[in-house]
C-alpha positions as CSV (number, residue, x, y, z in Angstrom):
1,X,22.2,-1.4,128.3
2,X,21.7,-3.9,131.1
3,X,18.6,-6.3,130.7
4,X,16.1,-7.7,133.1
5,X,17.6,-11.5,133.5
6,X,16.0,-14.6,134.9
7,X,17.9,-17.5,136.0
8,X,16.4,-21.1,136.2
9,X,18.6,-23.6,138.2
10,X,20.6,-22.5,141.1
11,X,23.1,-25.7,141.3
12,X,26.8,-25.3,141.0
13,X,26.7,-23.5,137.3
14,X,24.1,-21.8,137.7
15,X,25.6,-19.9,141.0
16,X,29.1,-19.3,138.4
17,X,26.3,-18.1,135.9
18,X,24.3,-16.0,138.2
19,X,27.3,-14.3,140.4
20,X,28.7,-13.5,136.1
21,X,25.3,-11.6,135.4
22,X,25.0,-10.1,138.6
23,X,28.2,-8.2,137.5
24,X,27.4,-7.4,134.4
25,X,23.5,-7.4,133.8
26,X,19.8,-6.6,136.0
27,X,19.4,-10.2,137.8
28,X,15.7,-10.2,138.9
29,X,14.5,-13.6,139.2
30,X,15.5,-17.0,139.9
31,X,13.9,-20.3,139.9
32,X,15.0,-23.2,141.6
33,X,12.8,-26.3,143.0
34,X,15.1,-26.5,146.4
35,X,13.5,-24.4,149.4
36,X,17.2,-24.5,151.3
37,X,18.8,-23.1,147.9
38,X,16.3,-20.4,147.4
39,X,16.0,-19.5,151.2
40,X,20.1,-19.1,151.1
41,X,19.8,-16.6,148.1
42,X,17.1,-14.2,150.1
43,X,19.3,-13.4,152.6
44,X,21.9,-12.3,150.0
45,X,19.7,-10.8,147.8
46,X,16.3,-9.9,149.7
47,X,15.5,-7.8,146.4
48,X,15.4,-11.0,143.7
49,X,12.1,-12.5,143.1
50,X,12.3,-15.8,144.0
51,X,10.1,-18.7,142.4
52,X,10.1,-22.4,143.2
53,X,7.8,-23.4,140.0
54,X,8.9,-22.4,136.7
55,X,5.6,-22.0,135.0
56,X,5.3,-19.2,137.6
57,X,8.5,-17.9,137.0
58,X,7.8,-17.1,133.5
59,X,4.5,-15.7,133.9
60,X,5.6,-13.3,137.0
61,X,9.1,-12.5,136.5
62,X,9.0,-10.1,133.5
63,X,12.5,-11.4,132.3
64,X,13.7,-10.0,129.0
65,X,16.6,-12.7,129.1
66,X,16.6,-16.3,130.8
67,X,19.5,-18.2,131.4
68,X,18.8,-22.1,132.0
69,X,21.1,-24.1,134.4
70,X,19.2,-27.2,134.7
71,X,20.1,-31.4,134.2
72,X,20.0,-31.3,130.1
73,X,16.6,-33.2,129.7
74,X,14.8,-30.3,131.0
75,X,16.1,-28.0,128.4
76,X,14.0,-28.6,125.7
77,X,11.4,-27.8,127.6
78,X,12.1,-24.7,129.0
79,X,14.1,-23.4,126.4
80,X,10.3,-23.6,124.4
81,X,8.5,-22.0,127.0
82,X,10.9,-19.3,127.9
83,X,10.9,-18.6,124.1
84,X,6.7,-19.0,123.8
85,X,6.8,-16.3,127.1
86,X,9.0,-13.7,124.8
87,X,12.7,-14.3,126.5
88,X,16.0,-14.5,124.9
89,X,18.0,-17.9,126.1
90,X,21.4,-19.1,127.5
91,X,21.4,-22.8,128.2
92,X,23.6,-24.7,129.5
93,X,25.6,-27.3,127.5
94,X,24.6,-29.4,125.6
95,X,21.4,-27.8,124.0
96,X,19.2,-30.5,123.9
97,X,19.3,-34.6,124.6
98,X,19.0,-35.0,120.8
99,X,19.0,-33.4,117.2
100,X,15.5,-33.7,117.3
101,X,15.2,-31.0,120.5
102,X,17.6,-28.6,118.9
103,X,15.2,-28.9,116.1
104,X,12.5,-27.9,118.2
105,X,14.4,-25.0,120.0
106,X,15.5,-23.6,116.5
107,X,12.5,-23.6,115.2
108,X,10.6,-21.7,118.2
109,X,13.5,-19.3,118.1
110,X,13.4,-18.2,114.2
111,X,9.5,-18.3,114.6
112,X,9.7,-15.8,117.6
113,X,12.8,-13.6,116.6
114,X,14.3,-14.7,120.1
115,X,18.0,-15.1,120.3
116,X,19.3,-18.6,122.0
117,X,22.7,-19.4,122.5
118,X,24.7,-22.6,124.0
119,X,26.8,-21.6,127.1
120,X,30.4,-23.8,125.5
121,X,32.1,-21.8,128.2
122,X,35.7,-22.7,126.3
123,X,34.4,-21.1,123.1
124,X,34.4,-17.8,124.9
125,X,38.2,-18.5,127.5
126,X,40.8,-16.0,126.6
127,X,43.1,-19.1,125.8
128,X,40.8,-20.6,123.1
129,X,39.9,-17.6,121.5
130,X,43.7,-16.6,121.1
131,X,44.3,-19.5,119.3
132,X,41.2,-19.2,117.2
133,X,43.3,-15.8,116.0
134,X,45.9,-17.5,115.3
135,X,44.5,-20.3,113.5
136,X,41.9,-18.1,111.4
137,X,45.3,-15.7,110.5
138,X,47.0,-18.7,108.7
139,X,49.6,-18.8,111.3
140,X,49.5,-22.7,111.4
141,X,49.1,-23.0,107.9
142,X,46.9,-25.8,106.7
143,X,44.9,-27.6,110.2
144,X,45.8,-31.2,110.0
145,X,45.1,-32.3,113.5
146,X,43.6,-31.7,116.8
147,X,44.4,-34.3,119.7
148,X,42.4,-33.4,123.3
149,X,42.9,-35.3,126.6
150,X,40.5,-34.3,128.9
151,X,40.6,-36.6,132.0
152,X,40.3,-36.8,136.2
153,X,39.5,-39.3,138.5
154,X,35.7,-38.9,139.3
155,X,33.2,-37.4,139.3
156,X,30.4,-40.2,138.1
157,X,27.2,-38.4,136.9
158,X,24.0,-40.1,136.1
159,X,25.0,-39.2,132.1
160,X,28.5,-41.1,130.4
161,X,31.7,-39.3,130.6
162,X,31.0,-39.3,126.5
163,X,28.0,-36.4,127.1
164,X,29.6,-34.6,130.1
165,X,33.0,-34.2,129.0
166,X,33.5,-34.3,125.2
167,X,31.0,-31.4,124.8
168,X,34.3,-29.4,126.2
169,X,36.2,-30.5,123.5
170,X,34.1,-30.7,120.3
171,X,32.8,-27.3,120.9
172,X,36.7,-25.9,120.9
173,X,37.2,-28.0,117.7
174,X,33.9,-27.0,116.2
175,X,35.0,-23.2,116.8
176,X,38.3,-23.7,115.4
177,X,36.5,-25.4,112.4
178,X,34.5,-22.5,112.3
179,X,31.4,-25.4,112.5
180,X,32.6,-27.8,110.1
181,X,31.1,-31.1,110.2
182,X,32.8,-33.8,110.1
183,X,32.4,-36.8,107.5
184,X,32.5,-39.3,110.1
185,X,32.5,-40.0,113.7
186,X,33.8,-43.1,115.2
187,X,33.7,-44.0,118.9
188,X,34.9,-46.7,121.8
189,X,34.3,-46.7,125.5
190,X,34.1,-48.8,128.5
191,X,31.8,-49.9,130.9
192,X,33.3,-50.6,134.4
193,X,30.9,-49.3,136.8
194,X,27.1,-49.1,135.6
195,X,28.4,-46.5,133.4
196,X,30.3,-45.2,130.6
197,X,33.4,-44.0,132.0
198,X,36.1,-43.3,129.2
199,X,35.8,-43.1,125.8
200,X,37.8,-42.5,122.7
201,X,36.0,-40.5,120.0
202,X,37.8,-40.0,116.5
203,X,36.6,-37.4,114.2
204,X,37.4,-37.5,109.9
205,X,37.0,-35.0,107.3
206,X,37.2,-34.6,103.9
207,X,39.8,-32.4,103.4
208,X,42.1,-35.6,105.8
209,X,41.8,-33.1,108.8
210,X,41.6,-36.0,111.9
211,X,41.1,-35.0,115.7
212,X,40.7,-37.3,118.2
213,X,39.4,-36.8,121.5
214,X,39.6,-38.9,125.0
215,X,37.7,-38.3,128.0
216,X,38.1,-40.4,131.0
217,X,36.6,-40.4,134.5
218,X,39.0,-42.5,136.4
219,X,42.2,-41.6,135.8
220,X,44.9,-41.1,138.1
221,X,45.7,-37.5,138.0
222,X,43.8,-34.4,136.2
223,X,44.6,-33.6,132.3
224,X,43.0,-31.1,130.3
225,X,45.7,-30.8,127.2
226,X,44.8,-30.3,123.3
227,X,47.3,-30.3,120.6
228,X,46.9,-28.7,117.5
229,X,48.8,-29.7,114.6
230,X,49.4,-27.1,111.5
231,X,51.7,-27.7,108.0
232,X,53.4,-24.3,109.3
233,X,53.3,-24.6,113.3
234,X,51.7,-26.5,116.1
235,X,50.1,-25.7,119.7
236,X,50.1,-27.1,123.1
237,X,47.3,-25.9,125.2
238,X,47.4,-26.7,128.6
239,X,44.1,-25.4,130.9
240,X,46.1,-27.0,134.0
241,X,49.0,-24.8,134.1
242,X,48.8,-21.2,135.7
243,X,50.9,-19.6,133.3
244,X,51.9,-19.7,129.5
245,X,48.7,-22.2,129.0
246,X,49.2,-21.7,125.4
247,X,52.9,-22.9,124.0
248,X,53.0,-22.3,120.0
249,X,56.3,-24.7,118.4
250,X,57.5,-23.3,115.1
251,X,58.7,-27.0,114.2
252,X,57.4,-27.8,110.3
253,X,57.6,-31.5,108.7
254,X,57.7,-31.7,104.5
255,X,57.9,-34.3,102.1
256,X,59.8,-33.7,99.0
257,X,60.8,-35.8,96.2
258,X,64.8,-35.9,95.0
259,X,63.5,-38.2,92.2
260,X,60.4,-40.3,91.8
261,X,61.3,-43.5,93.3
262,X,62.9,-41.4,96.6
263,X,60.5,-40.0,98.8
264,X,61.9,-37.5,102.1
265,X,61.2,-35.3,105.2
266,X,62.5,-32.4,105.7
267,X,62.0,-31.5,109.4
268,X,62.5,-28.0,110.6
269,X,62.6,-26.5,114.1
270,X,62.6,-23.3,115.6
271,X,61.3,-21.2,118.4
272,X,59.0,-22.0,120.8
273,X,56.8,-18.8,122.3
274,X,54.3,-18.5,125.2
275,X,51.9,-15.5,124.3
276,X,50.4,-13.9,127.0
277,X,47.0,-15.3,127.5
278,X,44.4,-12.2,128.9
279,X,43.5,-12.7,132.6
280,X,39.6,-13.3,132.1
281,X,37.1,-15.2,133.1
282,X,35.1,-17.2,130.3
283,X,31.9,-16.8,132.0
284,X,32.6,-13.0,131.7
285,X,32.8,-13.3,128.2
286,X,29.9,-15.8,127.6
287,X,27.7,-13.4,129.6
288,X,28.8,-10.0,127.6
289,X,28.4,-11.9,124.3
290,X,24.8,-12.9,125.1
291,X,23.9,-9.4,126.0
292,X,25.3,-7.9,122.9
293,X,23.7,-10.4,120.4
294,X,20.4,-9.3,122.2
295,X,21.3,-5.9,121.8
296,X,22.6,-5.7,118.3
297,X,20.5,-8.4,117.2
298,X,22.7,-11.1,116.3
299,X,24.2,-14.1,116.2
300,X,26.5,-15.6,119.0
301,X,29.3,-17.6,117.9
302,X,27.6,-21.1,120.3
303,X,24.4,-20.3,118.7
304,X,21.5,-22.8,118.6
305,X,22.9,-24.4,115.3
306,X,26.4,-24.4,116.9
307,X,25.1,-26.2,119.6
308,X,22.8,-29.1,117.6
309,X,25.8,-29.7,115.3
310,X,27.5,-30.4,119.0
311,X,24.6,-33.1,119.7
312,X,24.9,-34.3,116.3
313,X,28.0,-35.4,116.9
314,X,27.3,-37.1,120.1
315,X,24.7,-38.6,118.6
316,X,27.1,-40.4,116.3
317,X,29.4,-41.2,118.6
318,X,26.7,-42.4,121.2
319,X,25.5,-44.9,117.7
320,X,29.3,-46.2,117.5
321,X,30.0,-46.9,120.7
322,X,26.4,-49.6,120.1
323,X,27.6,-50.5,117.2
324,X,31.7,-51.5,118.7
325,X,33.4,-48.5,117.2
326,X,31.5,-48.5,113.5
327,X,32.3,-45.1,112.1
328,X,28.8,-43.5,111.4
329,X,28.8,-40.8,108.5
330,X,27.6,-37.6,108.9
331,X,24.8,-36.6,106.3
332,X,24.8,-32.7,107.3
């Protein structure tokens, strides 16, 4: 069953978002506060309503669902009043600017019945999600690390590379984790032009799972890597490469003990396979998982809580970065 969907924010995500409904769902409004931008969309599609306010977009447009593209100190906001007007919501990463806002959101949503759920587009890529299998059928074994690299040269926002980028990256691990929390968050970055630029974020848990994750805005070249290390097998995922973007290694390290005084490693390697990852956009997925938690009355996997936990941990890291690196526990 298609919904009626209403799209706020018409910048370069919210046109991947919007041309993603269009194929799958009833697009009839869209807000945006640029004349140019909604002038550009009428002659493609005379039949949208278009608004250039958004308190008269939610009072006019009749929108079952509303999908918010916006800078991320605006969702709160409208996340709350598209709830208040009786809309489901898909925001765009991260949720909110703070735990507090999440707060808020989750607590208009359970007090409204209204599904909201955190577009983490890589939660929802064919690639991810085939090693989510993988991982959840005890093909690795026991997790014992995760190691990301995502890095390019440019481009400077008006937020750190720390909020922009590492979302990526901790909403993969936080899927793989199935949402774990970790019991601390520790975090360094550097300052060379007005703004945060890289930053190394390292991530512990109780059970001595580590993952560490760097994010850099002025390197030489374009990286997007994550490694994930098992007690049975380990994974190279590599988003830059056209083909076999997932590489599994059946390579195993043990410790055993001939006597008590003479500890050894065992190494063991073996094959390495390239499963075939499905040829499918994540948007695709992100959009057909909204509308069938809104019709089966669900849960999506980046729900609201998914998301805050995400912002929790920025949060963190955002306190040890002040604080020189200071790992900050986690009280969740």
């Amino acid at each position: 069953m298609k919904r009626k969907v209403g799209i706020i924010g018409l910048g370069y995500w919210g046109q991947n978002l919007l041309r993603n409904f269009m194929a799958a769902t009833d697009v009839i409004a869209c807000c945006d506060t640029d004349p140019a931008v909604l002038a550009k969309l009428k002659e493609k599609q005379p039949y949208f309503k278009l608004f250039g306010d958004v308190g008269e977009f939610l009072k006019d447009s009749k929108a079952e669902a509303v999908v918010i593209a916006t800078p991320p100190d605006m969702h709160k906001e409208l996340a709350l009043s598209a709830i208040e007007a009786g809309a489901h919501v898909l925001v765009e990463k991260p949720l909110g600017i703070s735990v507090k806002e999440c707060d808020q959101i989750i607590e208009a949503a359970e007090k409204n019945n209204r599904i909201v759920m955190v577009d983490h587009t890589f939660v929802y890529h064919p690639a991810v999600q085939l090693l989510k299998d993988r991982i959840k059928s005890n093909e690795f074994g026991d997790l014992l690390y995760y190691d990301s690299v995502r890095v390019n040269f440019g481009k400077f926002q008006k937020t750190n590379v720390l909020w922009d980028l590492a979302p990526h990256d901790l909403s993969i691990l936080q899927y793989f984790l199935d949402n774990k929390m970790p019991r601390a968050v520790s975090a360094v970055a550097a300052t060379h032009l007005g703004v945060e630029g890289l930053c190394y974020i390292t991530l512990t848990y109780d059970n001595g799972f580590v993952a560490h994750l760097h994010v850099n805005w002025m390197a030489p070249v374009k990286v997007r890597t994550i490694m994930v290390g098992g007690s049975k097998k380990m994974a190279l995922y590599d988003d830059n490469q056209p083909a076999e973007k997932i590489k599994i290694y059946d390579k195993e390290i043990k410790r055993f003990e001939e006597k008590s005084d003479d500890v050894r490693i065992r190494y063991r390697v073996g094959d390495m396979v390239a499963p075939v990852v499905p040829d499918k956009e994540a948007l695709a997925n992100v959009v057909s998982e909204f509308s069938n938690c809104i019709e089966n009355n669900r849960q999506p996997v980046s729900n609201a809580s998914f998301g805050r936990n995400i912002v929790r941990i920025l949060e963190a890291a955002t306190e040890s970065v002040k604080k020189q690196g200071l790992p900050i526990p986690l009280n969740i």
